[in-house]
C-alpha positions as CSV (number, residue, x, y, z in Angstrom):
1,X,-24.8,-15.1,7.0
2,X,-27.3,-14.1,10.0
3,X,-25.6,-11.9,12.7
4,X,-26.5,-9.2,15.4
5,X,-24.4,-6.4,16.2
6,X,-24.3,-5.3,19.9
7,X,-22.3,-3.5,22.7
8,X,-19.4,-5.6,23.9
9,X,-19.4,-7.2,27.7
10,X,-16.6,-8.0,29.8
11,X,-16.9,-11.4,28.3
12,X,-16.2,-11.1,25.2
13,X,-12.8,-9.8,25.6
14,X,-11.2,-12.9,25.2
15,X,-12.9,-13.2,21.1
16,X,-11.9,-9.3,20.6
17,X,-8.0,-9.9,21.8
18,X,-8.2,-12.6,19.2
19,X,-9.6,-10.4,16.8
20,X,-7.5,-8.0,17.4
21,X,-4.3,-10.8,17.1
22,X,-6.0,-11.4,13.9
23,X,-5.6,-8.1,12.9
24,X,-2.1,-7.6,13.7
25,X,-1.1,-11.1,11.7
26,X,-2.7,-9.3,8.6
27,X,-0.7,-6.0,9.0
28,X,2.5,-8.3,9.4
29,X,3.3,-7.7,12.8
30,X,1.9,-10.9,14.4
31,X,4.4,-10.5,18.2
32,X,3.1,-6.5,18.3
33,X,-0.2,-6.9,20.3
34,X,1.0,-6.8,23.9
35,X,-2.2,-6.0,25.8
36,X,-4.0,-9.0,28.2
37,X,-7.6,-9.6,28.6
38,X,-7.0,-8.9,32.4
39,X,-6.0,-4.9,30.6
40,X,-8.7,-5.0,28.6
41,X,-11.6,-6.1,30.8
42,X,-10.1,-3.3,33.4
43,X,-9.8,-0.6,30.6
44,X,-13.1,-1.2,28.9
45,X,-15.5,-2.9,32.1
46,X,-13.8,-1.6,34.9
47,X,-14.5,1.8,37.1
48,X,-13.8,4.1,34.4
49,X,-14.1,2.7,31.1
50,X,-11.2,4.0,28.7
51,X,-13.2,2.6,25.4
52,X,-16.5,1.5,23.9
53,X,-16.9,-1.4,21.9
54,X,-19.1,-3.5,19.5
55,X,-19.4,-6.4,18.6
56,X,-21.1,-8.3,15.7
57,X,-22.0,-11.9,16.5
58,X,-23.2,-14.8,14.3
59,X,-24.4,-18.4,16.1
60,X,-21.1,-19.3,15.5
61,X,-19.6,-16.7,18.3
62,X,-17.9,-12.8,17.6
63,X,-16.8,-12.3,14.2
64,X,-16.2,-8.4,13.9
65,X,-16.0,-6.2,16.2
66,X,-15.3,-2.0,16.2
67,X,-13.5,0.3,19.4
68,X,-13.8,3.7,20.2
69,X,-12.8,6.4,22.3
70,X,-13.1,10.0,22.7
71,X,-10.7,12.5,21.3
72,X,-10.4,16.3,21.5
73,X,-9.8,18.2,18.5
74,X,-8.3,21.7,18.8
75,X,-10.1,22.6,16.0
76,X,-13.8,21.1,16.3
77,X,-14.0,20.0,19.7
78,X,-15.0,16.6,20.8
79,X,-14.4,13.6,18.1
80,X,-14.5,9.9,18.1
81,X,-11.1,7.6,17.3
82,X,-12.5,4.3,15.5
83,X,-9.2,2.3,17.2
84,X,-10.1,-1.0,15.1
85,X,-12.8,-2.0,13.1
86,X,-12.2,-5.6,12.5
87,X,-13.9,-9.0,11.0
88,X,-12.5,-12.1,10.5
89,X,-11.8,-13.2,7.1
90,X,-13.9,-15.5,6.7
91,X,-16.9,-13.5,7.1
92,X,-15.5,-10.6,5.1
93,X,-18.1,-9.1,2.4
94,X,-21.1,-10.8,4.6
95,X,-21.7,-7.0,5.7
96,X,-20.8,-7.2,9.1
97,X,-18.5,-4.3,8.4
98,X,-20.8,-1.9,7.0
99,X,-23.0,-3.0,10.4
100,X,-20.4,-2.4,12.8
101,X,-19.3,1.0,11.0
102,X,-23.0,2.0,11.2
103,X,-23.3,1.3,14.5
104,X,-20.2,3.4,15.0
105,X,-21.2,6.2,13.3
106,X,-25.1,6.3,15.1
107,X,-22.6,5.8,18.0
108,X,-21.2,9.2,17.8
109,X,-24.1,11.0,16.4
110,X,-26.2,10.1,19.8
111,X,-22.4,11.5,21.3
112,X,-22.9,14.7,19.3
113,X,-19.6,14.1,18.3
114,X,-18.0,16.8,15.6
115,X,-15.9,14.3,13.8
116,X,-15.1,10.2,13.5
117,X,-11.4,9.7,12.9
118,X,-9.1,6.4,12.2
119,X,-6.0,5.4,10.6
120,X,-5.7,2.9,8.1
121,X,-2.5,1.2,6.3
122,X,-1.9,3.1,2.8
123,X,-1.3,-0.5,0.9
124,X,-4.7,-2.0,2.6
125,X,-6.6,-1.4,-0.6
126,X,-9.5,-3.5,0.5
127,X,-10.0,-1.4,3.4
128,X,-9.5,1.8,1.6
129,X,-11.8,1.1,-1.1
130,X,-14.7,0.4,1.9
131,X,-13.9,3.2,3.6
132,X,-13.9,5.6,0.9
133,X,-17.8,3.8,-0.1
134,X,-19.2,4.4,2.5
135,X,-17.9,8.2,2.0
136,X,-15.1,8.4,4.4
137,X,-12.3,10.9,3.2
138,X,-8.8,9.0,3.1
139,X,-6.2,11.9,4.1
140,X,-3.2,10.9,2.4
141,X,-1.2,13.7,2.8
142,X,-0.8,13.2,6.6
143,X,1.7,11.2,8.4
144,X,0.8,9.3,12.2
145,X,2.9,10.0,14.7
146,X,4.4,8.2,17.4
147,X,6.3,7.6,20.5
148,X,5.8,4.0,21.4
149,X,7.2,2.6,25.2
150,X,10.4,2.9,24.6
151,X,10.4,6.0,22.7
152,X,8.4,7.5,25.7
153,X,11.6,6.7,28.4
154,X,14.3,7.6,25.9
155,X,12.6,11.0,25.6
156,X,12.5,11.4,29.6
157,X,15.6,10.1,29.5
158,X,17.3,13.4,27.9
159,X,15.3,15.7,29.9
């Protein structure tokens, strides 16, 4: 399998979404993704660019790609969130994943960044075992955290 990786344009939004849709089938929660391309192209192309993406492309179009966004850690300063790092399944184990990682990682090196941080499902196994290859540190003792939309008005709601 011959590919390239390279930063993401605006239109290339519509493979990522599907990528991304992709994604959420395999974590079993296929009606979750709720953002457009409209959102995306706006939040990553636009004015102000909320993310920075890759993308890893074969002759046959986009097969991975990787997102990223600045964080700020209380305790080491700035860090990177790896939002998704994703490639289809069919071109799983063609490396493509250890490309797009790499180009994450040299991502926030030239960012001086003090830290690269993402989540990852505890029963994905085969994303825990590349992960922790490539010498990531899998924090198991740590719970996410959120309020999602409706979450966010129920807690206004009581204040």
């Amino acid at each position: 399998m011959s590919y390239t990786i390279r930063e993401a344009k605006r239109s290339d939004v519509p493979a990522i979404l599907r990528l991304v849709q992709e994604l959420a089938e395999y974590e079993k929660e296929p009606e979750a993704v709720e953002v457009s391309v409209q959102q995306m192209q706006e939040d990553g192309f636009g004015s102000s660019p909320k993310f920075h993406c890759f993308v890893a492309e074969s002759e046959s179009g986009i097969i991975g790609m990787a997102l990223v966004y600045p964080r700020y850690s209380t305790w080491k300063g700035t860090v990177l969130h790896l939002e998704d790092l994703i490639v289809t399944e069919q071109e799983r184990g063609s490396g493509a994943g250890t490309a797009l990682l790499n180009s994450v990682v040299k991502y926030g090196s030239s960012l001086g960044v003090k830290r690269i941080s993402w989540e990852v499902l505890d029963w994905n196994d085969p994303a825990i075992d590349f992960y922790e290859s490539k010498g990531a540190r899998v924090m198991r003792d740590w719970d996410v955290v959120q309020l999602d939309e409706e979450g966010i008005k129920n807690y206004m709601d009581k204040l």
